[in-house]
C-alpha positions in Angstrom: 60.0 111.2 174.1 62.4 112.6 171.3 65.1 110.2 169.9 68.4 111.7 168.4 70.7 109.9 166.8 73.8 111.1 166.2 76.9 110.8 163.9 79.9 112.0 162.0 82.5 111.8 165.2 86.0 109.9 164.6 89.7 110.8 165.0 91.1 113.7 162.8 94.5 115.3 162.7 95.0 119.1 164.0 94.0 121.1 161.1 90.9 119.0 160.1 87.4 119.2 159.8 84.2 117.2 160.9 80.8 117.4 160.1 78.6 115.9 163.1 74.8 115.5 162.5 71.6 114.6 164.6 68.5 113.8 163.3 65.5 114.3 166.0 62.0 112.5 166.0 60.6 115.6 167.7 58.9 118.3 166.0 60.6 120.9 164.4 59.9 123.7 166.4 62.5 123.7 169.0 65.7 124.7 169.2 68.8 122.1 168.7 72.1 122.5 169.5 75.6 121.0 170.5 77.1 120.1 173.5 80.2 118.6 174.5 82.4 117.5 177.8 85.8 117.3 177.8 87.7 114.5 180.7 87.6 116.4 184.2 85.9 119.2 182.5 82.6 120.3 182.5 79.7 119.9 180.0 80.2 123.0 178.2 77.8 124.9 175.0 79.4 124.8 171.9 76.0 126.1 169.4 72.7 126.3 169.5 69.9 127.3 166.4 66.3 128.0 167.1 63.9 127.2 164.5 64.1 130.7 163.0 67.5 129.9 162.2 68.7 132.2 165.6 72.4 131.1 166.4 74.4 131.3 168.9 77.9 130.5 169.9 80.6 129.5 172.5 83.4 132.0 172.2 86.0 129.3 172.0 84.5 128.8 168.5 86.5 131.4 167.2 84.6 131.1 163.9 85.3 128.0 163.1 82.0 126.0 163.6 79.2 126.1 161.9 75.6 125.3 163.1 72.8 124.5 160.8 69.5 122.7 160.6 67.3 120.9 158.1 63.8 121.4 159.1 62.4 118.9 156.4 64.4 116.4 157.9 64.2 117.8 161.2 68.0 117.6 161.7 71.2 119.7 163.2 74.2 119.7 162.0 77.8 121.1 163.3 80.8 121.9 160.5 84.2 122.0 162.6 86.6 123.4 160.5 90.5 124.0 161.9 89.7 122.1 164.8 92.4 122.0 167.9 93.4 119.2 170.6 91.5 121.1 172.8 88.4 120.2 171.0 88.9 116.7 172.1 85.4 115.8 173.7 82.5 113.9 173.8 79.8 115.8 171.8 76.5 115.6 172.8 73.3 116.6 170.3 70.1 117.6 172.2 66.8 119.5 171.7 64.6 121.5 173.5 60.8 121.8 172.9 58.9 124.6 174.9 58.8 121.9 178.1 61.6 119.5 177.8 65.1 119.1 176.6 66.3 115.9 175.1 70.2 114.2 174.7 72.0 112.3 172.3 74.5 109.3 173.6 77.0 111.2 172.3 80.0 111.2 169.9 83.8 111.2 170.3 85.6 113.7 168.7 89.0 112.8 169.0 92.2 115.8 167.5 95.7 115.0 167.1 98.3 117.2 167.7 
């Protein structure tokens, strides 16, 4: 079983930035990616990164996030630059190996307006 561990979430005024990371026991080939759930909204995809370096992105991103990964340390990362109230959420790290797909606990990303 893969264990993430994640960190980096906190409170930050509208305007900010954050830099979540999640390091995975798995192996490297997988794709990781971010998550996150917003109160009475669904789980929704913010960015995922294969291990070719393929990403991908929610639309609400606008630009502003950044997905990247350390293979060496078998590790994702998310850069949230300019980030919004509406970006208030639980985010959630997870992989996914040929078979399964693992979760983080989760981190709360809290904006200010």
């Amino acid at each position: 079983q893969v264990q993430l561990v994640e960190s980096g979430g906190g409170l930050v005024q509208a305007g900010g930035s954050l830099r979540l990371s999640c390091a995975a026991s798995g192996n490297q080939v997988s794709t990781m990616g971010w998550y996150r759930q917003a109160p009475e909204k669904q789980r929704e995809l913010v960015a995922t990164i294969t291990s070719s370096g393929r990403t991908n992105y929610a639309d609400f991103v606008e630009g502003r996030f950044t997905i990247s990964r350390d293979n060496a340390k078998n590790t994702v990362y998310l850069q949230m630059n300019n980030l919004k109230p509406e970006d208030t959420a639980v985010y959630y790290c997870t992989v996914r190996q040929v078979l399964s797909q693992y979760w983080g606990q989760g981190t709360q990303v809290t904006v200010s307006s």
